[in-house]
C-alpha positions as CSV (number, residue, x, y, z in Angstrom):
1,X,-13.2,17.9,144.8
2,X,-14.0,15.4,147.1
3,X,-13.4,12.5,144.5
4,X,-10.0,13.9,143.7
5,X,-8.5,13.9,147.2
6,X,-10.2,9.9,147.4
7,X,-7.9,9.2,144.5
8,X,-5.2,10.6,145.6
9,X,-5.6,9.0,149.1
10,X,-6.2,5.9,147.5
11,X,-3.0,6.1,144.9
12,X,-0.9,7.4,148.0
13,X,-2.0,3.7,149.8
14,X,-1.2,2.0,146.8
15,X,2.6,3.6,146.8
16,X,3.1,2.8,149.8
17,X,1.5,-0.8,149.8
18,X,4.0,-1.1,146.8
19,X,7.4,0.0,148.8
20,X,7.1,-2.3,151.5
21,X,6.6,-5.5,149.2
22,X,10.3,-4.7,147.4
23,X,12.9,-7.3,147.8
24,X,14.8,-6.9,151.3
25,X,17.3,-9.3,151.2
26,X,20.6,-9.3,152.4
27,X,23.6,-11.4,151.8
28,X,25.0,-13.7,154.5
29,X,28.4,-15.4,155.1
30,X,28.1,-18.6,156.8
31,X,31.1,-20.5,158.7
32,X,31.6,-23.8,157.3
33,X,31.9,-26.2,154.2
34,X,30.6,-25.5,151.0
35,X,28.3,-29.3,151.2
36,X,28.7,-31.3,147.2
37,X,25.0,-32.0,146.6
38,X,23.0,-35.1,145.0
39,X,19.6,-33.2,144.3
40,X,17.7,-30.0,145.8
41,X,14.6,-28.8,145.2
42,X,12.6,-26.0,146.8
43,X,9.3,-27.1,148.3
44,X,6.9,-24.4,149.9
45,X,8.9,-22.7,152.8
46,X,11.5,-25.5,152.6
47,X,14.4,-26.4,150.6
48,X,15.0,-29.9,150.1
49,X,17.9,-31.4,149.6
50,X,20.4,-35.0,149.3
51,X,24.1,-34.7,150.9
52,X,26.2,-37.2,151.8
53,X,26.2,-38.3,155.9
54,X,28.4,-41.1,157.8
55,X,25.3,-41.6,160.3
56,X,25.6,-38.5,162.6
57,X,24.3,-35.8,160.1
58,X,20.9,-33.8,160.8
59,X,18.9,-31.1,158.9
60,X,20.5,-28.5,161.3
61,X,24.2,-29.6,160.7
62,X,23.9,-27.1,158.0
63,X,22.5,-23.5,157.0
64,X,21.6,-21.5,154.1
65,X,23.7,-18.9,152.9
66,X,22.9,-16.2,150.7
67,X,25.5,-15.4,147.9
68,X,23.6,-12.7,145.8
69,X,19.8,-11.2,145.4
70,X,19.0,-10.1,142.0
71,X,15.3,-9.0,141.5
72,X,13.3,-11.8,141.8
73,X,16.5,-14.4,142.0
74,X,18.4,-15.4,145.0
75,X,21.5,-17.3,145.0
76,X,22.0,-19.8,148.0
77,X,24.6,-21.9,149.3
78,X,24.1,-25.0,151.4
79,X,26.7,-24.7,154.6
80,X,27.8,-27.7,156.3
81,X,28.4,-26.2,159.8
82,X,29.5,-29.5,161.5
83,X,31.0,-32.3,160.8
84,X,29.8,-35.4,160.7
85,X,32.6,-37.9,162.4
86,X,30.5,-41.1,162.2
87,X,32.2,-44.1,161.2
88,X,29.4,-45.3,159.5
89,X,29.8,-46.2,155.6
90,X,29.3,-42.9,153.5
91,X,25.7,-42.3,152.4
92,X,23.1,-40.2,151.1
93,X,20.5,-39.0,152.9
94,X,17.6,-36.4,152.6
95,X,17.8,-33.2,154.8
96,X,15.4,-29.9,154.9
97,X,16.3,-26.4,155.6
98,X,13.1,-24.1,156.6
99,X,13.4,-21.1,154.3
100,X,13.3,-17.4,155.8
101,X,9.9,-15.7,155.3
102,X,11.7,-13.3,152.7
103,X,13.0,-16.2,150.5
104,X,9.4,-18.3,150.4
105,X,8.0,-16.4,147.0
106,X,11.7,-15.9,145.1
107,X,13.3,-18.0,142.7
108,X,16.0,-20.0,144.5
109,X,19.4,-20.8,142.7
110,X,21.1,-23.2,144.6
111,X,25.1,-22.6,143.7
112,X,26.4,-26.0,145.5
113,X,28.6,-28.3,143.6
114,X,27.3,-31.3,142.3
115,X,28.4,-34.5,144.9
116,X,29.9,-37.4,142.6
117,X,28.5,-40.7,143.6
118,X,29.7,-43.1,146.0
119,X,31.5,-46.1,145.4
C-alpha cells in the first residue's frame, strides 16, 4: 500500500512538473515600422539581425513583436521604434535583440520583409 500511494505521489509531481513547462506566450503589438531585413538568425537568448541605419540606429531602436504562438513555433516581427534621422549614407549594420526567457527554447519565425540592397 505504501508503494501505491509513492506512485501516485510521484505521477501527481510529474503532472504537475508537466503543466508548468506548456507554452505561455502571448502575442504583443508593438508601435512602429515593420523594419525590411538583410539576414537574421537566432543565436542563444539573442536574435541577430542586419537592417539598414543612416548612422544614428542602435540595438534598442527596435523591439520584438510577437505575431502568433503555435506549439513549439513563434512568429516575430522586428519593430523599428525610432527613427533614425542621420544624414549619413544608408547602410547596413548588425543589431541584437535579447530574447524573453519564454522565447529562448522555441523555434523562431521571423515574418520581416526582405530589405532589397542598396545602391
Amino acid at each position: 500500500m505504501k508503494h501505491l500511494k509513492f506512485i501516485c505521489l510521484a505521477i501527481l509531481a510529474t503532472t504537475a512538473m508537466g503543466c508548468s513547462n506548456a507554452l505561455e506566450i502571448k502575442t504583443t503589438n508593438i508601435e512602429g515600422t515593420l523594419e525590411p531585413l538583410l539576414s537574421h538568425k537566432k543565436w542563444d537568448h539573442l536574435l541577430l539581425f542586419v537592417a539598414k541605419s543612416n548612422g544614428c540606429t542602435q540595438s534598442d531602436s527596435f523591439q520584438l513583436q510577437i505575431d502568433s504562438v503555435e506549439s513549439k513555433q513563434v512568429s516575430v516581427s522586428v519593430i523599428r521604434t525610432q527613427d533614425d534621422n542621420c544624414r549619413r549614407a544608408p547602410m547596413f549594420e548588425e543589431f541584437q535583440l535579447t530574447l524573453p526567457q519564454e522565447l529562448q527554447n522555441v523555434e523562431l519565425v521571423v515574418s520581416n520583409p526582405q530589405a532589397k540592397p542598396l545602391h
